[in-house]
N, C-alpha and C positions, 0 to 999 in steps of 0.2 A: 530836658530836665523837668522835673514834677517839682508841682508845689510841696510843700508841706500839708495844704490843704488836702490837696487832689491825694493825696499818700493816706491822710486819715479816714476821705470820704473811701477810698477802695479798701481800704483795712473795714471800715464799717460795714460795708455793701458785703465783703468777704464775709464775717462773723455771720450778718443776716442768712448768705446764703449758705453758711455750713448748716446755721441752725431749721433752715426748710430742709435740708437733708437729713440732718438728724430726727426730726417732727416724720417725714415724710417714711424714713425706712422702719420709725417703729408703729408708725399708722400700718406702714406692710403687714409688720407681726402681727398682726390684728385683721387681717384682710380690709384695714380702711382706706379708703382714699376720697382727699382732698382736691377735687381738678381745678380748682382756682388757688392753693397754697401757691405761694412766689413771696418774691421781695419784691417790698413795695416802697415806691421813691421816697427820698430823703425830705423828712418834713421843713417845708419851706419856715416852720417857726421855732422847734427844736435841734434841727440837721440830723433830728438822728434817723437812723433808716428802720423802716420796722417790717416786719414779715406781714403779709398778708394770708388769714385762713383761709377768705373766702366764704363763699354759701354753701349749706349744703343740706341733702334732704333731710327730714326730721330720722328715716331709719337711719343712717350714718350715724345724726348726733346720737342718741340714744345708743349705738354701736360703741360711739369712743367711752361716752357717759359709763358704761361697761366696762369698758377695759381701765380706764381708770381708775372706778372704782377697784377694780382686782387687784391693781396696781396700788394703790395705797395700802387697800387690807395686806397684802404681802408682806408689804413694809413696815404696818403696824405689828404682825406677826413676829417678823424678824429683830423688831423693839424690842420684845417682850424678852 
Protein backbone atom coordinates (compact mmCIF):
# COMPACT_ATOMS: atom_id res chain seq x y z
CA UNK A 1 0.00 0.00 0.00
CA UNK A 2 1.48 3.81 -0.77
CA UNK A 3 1.59 6.49 1.24
CA UNK A 4 -0.45 9.27 0.75
CA UNK A 5 2.90 10.90 0.51
CA UNK A 6 4.58 8.69 -1.88
CA UNK A 7 1.00 9.05 -4.21
CA UNK A 8 1.49 13.05 -4.36
CA UNK A 9 5.41 12.77 -4.78
CA UNK A 10 4.71 10.46 -8.07
CA UNK A 11 1.75 12.63 -9.14
CA UNK A 12 4.39 15.57 -9.00
CA UNK A 13 7.36 13.67 -10.48
CA UNK A 14 4.48 12.66 -13.20
CA UNK A 15 3.38 16.48 -13.99
CA UNK A 16 7.40 17.32 -14.11
CA UNK A 17 7.79 14.56 -16.58
CA UNK A 18 4.74 15.33 -18.91
CA UNK A 19 5.92 18.81 -18.80
CA UNK A 20 9.96 17.90 -20.17
CA UNK A 21 7.90 16.14 -22.84
CA UNK A 22 5.82 18.79 -23.66
CA UNK A 23 9.12 21.49 -23.59
CA UNK A 24 10.95 18.79 -25.41
CA UNK A 25 8.50 17.94 -28.49
CA UNK A 26 7.95 21.66 -29.20
CA UNK A 27 11.92 22.42 -28.89
CA UNK A 28 11.59 19.53 -31.91
CA UNK A 29 9.38 21.88 -33.86
CA UNK A 30 12.05 24.18 -33.89
CA UNK A 31 14.88 21.72 -34.59
CA UNK A 32 16.03 22.47 -30.77
CA UNK A 33 17.39 20.26 -28.41
CA UNK A 34 18.10 20.37 -25.00
CA UNK A 35 20.50 17.09 -24.00
CA UNK A 36 20.43 17.78 -20.36
CA UNK A 37 16.26 18.69 -20.12
CA UNK A 38 15.05 15.83 -17.25
CA UNK A 39 13.31 16.15 -14.11
CA UNK A 40 15.23 17.10 -11.54
CA UNK A 41 14.83 15.75 -7.75
CA UNK A 42 12.46 16.88 -5.37
CA UNK A 43 13.60 19.95 -3.48
CA UNK A 44 14.77 18.87 -0.26
CA UNK A 45 13.19 22.37 1.23
CA UNK A 46 10.04 22.91 -0.95
CA UNK A 47 9.17 19.07 -2.08
CA UNK A 48 8.40 20.34 -5.10
CA UNK A 49 10.14 18.63 -8.10
CA UNK A 50 11.17 20.82 -10.90
CA UNK A 51 12.40 20.20 -14.51
CA UNK A 52 15.77 20.76 -15.13
CA UNK A 53 17.00 22.86 -18.69
CA UNK A 54 20.27 22.22 -18.44
CA UNK A 55 23.37 23.92 -20.49
CA UNK A 56 23.42 24.70 -23.60
CA UNK A 57 25.38 26.38 -26.28
CA UNK A 58 24.97 30.14 -26.87
CA UNK A 59 23.75 29.03 -30.93
CA UNK A 60 20.76 26.83 -29.22
CA UNK A 61 19.85 29.69 -26.77
CA UNK A 62 19.70 32.36 -29.39
CA UNK A 63 17.66 29.40 -31.59
CA UNK A 64 14.96 29.05 -28.91
CA UNK A 65 15.27 33.12 -28.15
CA UNK A 66 13.89 32.97 -31.87
CA UNK A 67 11.35 30.74 -31.86
CA UNK A 68 9.99 32.38 -28.99
CA UNK A 69 10.08 35.30 -30.06
CA UNK A 70 7.85 34.17 -33.22
CA UNK A 71 5.90 32.49 -30.73
CA UNK A 72 4.64 35.52 -28.84
CA UNK A 73 4.44 37.80 -32.08
CA UNK A 74 1.88 35.21 -33.38
CA UNK A 75 0.09 35.52 -30.36
CA UNK A 76 0.10 39.21 -30.10
CA UNK A 77 -1.20 39.03 -33.88
CA UNK A 78 -3.88 36.69 -32.99
CA UNK A 79 -4.80 39.52 -29.99
CA UNK A 80 -5.31 42.06 -32.25
Amino acid sequence: MTSMIERHRHAQRQAAADAVDELRAALAGGDIVLPSLGVDHQSPFTGVVLVELGCARPDVVRQMARAIRRGTAATARADD
